[in-house]
N, C-alpha and C positions, 0 to 999 in steps of 0.2 A: 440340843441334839435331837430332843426327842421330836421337835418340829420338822426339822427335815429329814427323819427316820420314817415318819409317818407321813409327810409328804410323799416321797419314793416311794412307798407302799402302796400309796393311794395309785400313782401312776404306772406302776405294776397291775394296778389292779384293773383301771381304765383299759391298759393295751392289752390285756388278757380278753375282757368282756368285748371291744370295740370290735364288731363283723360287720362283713355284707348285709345291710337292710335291718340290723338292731338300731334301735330308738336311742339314739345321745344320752336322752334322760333318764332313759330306763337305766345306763351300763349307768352313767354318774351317779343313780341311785345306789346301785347296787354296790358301785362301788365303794360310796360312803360307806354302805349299811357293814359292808365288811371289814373294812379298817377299822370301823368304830367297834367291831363286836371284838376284833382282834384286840385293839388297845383294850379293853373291858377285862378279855381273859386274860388280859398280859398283866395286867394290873392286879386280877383277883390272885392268881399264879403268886404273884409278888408277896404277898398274905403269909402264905406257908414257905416263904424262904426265911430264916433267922437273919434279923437285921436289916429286912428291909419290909417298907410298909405299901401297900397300895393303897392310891388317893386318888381322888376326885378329882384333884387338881391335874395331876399327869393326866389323866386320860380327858381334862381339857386344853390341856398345853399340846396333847395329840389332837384333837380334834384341831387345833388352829392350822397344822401342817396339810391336816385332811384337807380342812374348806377351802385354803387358800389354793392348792393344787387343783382344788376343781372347780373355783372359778376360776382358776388361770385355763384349764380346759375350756369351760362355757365364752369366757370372753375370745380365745383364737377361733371359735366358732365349728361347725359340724365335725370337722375332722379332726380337733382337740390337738394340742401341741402334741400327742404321743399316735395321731393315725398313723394307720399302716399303709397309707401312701407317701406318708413323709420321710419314710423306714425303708420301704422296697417301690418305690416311684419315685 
């Protein structure tokens, strides 16, 4: 679950950043860099709940939903499976 939680996250996160004349790589970048900080705090959060522990491992089991989302972006090419021409064109 937590793969394709973090997947959709990620693609939330792409069609938020993705404009007129932004850089692919930059919004991909950025978008990682957010899901992964998300998964991080979600994980530390997880610490101070009784009975549940935050791991390394979750916030790698997230990151695999992360990468694969955004090479499924990088390989359908500039406009990324979630452009906003796909959406409103």
């Amino acid at each position: 679950m937590h793969v394709v939680a973090y997947g959709i996250l990620t693609a939330f996160y792409l069609r938020a950043l993705r404009g007129a004349g932004r850089d692919d790589r930059v919004v991909r970048v950025a978008s990682v860099v957010l899901a992964v900080a998300y998964a991080l705090s979600d994980e530390y959060h997880q610490t101070f709940v009784p009975g549940r522990n935050g791991t390394w491992v979750d916030v790698a089991v997230d990151g695999v939903g992360i990468l694969g989302v955004t090479a499924l972006d990088w390989c359908l090419g500039s406009r990324g499976f979630v452009g906003a021409s796909q959406v409103f064109g």
